[in-house]
C-alpha positions as CSV (number, residue, x, y, z in Angstrom):
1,X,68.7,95.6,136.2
2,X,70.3,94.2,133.0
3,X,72.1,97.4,132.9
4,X,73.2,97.0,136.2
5,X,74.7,93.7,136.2
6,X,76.6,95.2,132.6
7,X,78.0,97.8,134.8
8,X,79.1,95.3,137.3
9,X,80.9,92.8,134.7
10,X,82.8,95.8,133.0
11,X,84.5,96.6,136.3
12,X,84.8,93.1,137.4
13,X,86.7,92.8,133.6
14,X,88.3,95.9,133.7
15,X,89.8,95.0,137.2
16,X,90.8,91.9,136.0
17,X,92.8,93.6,133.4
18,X,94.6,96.0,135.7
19,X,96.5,93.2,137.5
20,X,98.1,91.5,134.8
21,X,99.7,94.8,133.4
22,X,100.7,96.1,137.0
23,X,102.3,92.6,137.6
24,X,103.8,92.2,134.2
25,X,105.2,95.5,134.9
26,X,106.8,94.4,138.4
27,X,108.0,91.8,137.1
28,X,110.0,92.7,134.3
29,X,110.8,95.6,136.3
30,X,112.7,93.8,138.7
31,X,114.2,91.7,136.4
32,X,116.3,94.2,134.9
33,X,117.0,95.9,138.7
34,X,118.3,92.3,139.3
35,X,120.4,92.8,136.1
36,X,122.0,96.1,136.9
37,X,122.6,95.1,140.8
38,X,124.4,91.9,139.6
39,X,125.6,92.7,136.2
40,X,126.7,96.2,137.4
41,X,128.2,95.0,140.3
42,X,130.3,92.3,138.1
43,X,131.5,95.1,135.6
44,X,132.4,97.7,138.2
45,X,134.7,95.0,140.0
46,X,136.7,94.0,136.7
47,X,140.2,95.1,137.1
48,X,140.1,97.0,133.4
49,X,137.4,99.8,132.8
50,X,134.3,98.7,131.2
51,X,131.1,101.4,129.6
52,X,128.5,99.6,131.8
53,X,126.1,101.8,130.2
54,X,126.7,100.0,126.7
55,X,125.9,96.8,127.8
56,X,123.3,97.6,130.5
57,X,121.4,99.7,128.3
58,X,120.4,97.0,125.9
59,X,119.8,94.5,128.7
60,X,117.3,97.6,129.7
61,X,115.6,97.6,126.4
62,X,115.2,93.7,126.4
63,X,113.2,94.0,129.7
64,X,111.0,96.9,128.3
65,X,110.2,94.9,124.9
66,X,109.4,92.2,127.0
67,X,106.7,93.9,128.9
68,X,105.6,96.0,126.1
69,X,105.1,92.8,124.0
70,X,103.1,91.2,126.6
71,X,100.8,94.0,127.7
72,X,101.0,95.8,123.9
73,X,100.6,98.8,126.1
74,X,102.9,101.6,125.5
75,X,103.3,103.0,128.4
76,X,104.4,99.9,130.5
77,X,108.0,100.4,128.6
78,X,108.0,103.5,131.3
79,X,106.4,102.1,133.8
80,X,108.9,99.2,133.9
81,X,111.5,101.5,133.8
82,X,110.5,103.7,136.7
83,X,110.2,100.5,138.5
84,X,113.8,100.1,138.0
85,X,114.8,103.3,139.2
86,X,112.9,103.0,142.0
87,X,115.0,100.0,142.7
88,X,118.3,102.0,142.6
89,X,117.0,104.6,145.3
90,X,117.4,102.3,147.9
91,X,121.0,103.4,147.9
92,X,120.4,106.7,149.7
93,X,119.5,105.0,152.8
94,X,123.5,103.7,152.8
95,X,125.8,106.3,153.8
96,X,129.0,105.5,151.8
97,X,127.4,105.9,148.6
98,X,127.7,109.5,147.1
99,X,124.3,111.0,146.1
100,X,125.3,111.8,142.5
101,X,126.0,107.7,142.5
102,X,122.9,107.4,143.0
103,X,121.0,110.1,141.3
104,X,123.2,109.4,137.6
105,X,121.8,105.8,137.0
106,X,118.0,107.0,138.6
107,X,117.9,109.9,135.9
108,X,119.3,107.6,133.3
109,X,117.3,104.3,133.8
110,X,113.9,106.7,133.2
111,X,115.3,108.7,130.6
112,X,116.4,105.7,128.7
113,X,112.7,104.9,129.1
114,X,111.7,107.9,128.1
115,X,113.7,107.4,124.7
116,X,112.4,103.6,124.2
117,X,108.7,104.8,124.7
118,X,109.2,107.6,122.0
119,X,110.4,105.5,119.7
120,X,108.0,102.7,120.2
121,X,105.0,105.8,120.2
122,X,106.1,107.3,117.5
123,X,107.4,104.8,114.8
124,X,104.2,102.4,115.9
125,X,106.7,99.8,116.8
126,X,105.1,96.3,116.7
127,X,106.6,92.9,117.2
128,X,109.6,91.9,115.4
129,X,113.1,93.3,115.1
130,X,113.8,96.9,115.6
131,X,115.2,98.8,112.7
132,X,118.8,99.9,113.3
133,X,117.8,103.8,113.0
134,X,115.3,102.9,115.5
135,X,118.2,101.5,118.1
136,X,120.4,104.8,116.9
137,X,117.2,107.4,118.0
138,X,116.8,105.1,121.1
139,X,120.6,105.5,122.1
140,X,121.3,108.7,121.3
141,X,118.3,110.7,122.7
142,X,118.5,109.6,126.2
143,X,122.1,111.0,126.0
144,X,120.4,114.2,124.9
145,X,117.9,113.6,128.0
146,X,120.9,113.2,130.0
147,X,122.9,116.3,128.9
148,X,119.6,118.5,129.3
149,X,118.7,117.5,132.9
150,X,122.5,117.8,133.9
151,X,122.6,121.2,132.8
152,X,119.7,122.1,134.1
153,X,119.3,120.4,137.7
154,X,122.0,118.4,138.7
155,X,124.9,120.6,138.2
156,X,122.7,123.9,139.6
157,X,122.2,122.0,143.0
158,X,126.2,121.1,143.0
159,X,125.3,117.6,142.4
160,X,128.0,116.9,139.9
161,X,130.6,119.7,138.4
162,X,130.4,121.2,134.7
163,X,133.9,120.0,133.9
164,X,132.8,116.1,134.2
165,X,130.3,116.6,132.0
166,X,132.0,118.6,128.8
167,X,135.3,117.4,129.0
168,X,136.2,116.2,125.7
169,X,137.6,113.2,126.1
170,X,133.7,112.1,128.3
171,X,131.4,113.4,126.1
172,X,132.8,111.9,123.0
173,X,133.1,108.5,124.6
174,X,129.6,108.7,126.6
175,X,127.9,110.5,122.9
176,X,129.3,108.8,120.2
177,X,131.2,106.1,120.9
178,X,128.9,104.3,123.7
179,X,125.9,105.8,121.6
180,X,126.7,103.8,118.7
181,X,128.1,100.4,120.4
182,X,124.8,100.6,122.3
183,X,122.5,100.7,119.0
184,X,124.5,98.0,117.7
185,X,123.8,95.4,120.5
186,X,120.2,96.5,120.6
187,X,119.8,95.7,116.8
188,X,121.3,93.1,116.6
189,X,120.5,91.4,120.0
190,X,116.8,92.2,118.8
191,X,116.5,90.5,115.9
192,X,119.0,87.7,117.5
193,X,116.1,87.4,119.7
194,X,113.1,88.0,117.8
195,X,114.5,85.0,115.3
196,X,115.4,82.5,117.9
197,X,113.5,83.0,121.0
198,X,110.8,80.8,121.7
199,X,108.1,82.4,123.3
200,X,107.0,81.4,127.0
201,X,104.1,81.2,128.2
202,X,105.0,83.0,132.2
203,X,101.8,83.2,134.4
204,X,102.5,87.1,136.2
205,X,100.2,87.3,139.5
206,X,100.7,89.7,141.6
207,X,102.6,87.7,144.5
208,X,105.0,86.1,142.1
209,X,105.9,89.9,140.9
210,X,105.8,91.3,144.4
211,X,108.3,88.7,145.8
212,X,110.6,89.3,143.1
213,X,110.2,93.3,143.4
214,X,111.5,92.4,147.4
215,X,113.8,90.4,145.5
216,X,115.6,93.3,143.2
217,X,115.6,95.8,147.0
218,X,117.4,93.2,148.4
219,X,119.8,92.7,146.1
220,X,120.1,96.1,145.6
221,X,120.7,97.0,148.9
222,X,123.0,94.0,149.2
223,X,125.5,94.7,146.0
């Protein structure tokens, strides 16, 4: 009987464990869909070219810190990424938009979750500031990601042509020069935050994080 009611309270506990990661997940999540709708939206409309990539990336890894630090799980940095993506596939249901518009920031939102999760797994990332080589592996092996699955999927299926992606002027500006501007912000927007930031105390249930998930389609769908 004592056993029993053990039994009982380890999967009352264990349930009561699941929600807060799936909502902290969610949340953050759709935070940074929110961000690339809007943001991405704001940048696209400039009248003077701007690597969105460069600056949403980092805004990307902000979000995933955040739920990683909250959950100390490492595979919510994914999670919250494919939550993203998710978001941006609400774009095939609207008939203007090319496919490969809406494929390109899909496959790069998870791959750039992808990289942040290797890095975190691998290095045994903790809280605090991340080193700069850190930001450097980060930002340069989801370009490697990128490269990889172009060759190997999206240019097979006619997707995208072969001339986008190796002409030199592109790569060198998508590999090295975005590659490097990006591990720049992220170091030194991490330890700008990790040395100023005061930490919040946010209470994630799963309604708040639901409503905001409707939130990000929305938007999405809206921008």
């Amino acid at each position: 009987m004592k056993e029993q009611v053990e039994n009982e309270n380890a999967m009352v506990c264990e349930e009561e464990e699941k929600v807060p990661f799936l909502s902290v997940v969610l949340f953050w999540g759709a935070l940074w869909g929110i961000a690339e709708a809007t943001i991405g939206f704001t940048l696209h409309a400039l009248p003077f070219r701007v690597p969105t990539g460069s600056i949403l990336f980092p805004i990307g890894c902000y979000f995933m810190s955040r739920a990683y630090n909250e959950t100390k799980q490492t595979k919510s940095i994914f999670y919250t990424s494919f939550v993203t993506a998710i978001i941006k596939l609400v774009n095939l249901f609207i008939p203007m938009i090319p496919t490969i518009k809406v494929i390109n920031p899909f496959m790069c939102i998870l791959l750039e979750g992808l990289a942040v999760t290797m890095v975190v797994k691998l290095f045994d990332y903790d809280d605090g500031p991340i080193k700069y080589i850190h930001a450097l592996i980060m930002s340069l092996s989801w370009r490697v990601g990128y490269y990889i699955v172009c060759i190997a999927i999206t240019i097979p299926l006619g997707f995208m042509e072969s001339s986008s992606l190796f002409e030199k002027g592109r790569f060198i500006e998508f590999f090295f020069i975005n590659g490097f501007i990006n591990s720049l912000i992220i170091y030194f927007f991490s330890k700008y935050i990790y040395n100023t930031e005061k930490k919040s105390k946010i209470k994630y249930t799963p309604i708040y994080s639901t409503l905001l998930l409707v939130l990000a389609f929305f938007i999405q769908w809206m921008l």
